[in-house]
DSSP file (Angstrom, degrees, kcal/mol; ACC not computed):
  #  RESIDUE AA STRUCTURE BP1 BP2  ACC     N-H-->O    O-->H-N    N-H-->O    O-->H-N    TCO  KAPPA ALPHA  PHI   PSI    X-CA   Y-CA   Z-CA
    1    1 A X    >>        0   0    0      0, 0.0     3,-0.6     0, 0.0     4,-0.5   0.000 360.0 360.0 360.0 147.9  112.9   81.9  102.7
    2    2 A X  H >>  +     0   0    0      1,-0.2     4,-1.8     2,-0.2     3,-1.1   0.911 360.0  71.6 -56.3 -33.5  109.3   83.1  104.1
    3    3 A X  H >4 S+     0   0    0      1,-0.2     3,-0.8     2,-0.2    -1,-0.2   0.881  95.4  40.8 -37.1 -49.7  108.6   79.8  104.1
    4    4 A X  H <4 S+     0   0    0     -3,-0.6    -1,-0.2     1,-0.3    -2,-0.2   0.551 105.1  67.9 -83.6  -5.3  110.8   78.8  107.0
    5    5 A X  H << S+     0   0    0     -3,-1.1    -1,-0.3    -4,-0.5    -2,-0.2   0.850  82.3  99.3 -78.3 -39.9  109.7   81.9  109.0
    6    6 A X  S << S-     0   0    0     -4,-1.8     2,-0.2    -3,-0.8    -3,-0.0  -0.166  89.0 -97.0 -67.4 152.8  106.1   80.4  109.3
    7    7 A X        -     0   0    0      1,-0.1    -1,-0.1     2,-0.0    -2,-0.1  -0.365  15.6-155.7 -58.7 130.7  105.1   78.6  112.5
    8    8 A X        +     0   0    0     -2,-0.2    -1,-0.1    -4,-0.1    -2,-0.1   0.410  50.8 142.9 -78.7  -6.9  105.6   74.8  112.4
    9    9 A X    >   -     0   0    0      1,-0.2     3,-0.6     2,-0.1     2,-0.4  -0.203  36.5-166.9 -48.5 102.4  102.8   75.3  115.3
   10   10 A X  G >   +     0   0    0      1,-0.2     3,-0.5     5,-0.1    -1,-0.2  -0.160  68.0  90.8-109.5  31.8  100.7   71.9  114.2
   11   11 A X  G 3  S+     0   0    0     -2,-0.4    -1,-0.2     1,-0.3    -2,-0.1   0.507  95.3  38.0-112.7   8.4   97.5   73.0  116.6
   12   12 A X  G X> S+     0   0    0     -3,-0.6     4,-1.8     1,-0.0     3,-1.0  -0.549  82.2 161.6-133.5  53.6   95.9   75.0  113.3
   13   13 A X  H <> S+     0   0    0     -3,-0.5     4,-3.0     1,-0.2     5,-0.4   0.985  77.9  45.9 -34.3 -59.3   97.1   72.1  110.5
   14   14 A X  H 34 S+     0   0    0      2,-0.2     4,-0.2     3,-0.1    -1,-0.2   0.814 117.4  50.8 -59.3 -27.0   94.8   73.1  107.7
   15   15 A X  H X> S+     0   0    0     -3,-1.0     4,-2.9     2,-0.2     3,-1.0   0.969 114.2  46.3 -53.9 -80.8   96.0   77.0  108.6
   16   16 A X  H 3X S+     0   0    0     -4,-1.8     4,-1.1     1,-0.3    -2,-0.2   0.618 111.7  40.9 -40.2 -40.6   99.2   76.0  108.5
   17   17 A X  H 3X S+     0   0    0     -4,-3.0     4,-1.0     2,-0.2    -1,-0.3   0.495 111.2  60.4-103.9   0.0   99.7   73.9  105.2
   18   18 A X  H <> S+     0   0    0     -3,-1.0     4,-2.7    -5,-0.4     5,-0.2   0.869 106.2  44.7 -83.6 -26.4   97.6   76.2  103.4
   19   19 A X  H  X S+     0   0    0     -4,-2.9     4,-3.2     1,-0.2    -2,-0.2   0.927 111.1  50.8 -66.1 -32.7  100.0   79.1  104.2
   20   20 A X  H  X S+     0   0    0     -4,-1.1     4,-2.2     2,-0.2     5,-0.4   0.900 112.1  52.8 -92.5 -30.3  103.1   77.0  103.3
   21   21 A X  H  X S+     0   0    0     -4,-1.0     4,-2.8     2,-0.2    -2,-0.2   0.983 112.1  48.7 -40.7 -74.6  101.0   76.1   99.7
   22   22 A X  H  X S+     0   0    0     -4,-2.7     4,-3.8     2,-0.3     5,-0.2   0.820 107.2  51.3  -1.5 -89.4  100.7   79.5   99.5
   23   23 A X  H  X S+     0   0    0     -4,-3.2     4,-1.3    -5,-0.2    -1,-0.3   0.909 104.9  54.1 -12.3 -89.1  104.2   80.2  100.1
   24   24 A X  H  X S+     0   0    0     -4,-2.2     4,-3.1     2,-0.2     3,-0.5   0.858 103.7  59.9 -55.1 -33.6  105.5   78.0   97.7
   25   25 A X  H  X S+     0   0    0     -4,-2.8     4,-2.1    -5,-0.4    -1,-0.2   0.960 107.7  48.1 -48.9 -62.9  103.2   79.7   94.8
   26   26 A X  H  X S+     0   0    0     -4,-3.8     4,-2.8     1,-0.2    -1,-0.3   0.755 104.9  51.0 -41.0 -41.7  104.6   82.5   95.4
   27   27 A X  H  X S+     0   0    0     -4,-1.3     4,-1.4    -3,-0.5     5,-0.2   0.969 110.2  54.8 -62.1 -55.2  108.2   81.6   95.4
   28   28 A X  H  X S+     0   0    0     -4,-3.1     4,-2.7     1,-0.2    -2,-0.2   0.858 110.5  43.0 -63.3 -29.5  107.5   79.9   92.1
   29   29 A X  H  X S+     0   0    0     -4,-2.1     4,-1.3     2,-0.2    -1,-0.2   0.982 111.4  55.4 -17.4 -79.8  106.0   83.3   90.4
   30   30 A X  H >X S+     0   0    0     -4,-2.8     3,-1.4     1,-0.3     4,-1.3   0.843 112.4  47.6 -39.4 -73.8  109.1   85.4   92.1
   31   31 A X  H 3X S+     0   0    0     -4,-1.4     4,-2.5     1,-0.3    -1,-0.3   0.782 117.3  45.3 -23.6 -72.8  111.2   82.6   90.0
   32   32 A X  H >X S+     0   0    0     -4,-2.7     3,-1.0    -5,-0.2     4,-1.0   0.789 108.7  44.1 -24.9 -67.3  109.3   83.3   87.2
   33   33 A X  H XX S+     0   0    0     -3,-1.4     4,-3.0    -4,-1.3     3,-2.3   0.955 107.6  62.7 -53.6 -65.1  108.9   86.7   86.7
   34   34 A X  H 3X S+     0   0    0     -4,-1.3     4,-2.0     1,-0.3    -1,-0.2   0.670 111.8  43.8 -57.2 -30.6  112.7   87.1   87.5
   35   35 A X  H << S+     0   0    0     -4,-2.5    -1,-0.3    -3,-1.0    -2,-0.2   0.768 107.0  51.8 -73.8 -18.9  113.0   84.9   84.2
   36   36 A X  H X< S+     0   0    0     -3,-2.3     3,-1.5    -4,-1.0    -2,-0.2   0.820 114.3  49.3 -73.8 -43.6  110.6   86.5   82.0
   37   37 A X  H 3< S+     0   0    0     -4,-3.0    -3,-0.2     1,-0.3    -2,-0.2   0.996 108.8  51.3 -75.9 -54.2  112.6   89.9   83.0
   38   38 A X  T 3<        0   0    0     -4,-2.0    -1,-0.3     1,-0.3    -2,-0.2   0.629 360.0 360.0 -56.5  -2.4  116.2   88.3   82.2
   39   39 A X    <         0   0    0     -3,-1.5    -1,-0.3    -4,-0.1    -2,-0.2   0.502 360.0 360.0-118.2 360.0  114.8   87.3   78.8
């Protein structure tokens, strides 16, 4: 997952958990979409 590619690097927090928010949004879209197409 991209997630686990970002830096755990805890000297930018607020950087950092907004990218892994991020992240997840996206993953939950991809998910989406990929059901809206099977259907």
């Amino acid at each position: 997952m991209i997630c686990m590619l970002i830096s755990t690097d805890t000297s930018n927090y607020f950087l950092h958990l907004r990218l892994l928010i991020i992240c997840q949004v996206i993953s939950i879209w991809g998910e989406f979409r990929l059901k809206n197409r099977g259907q």
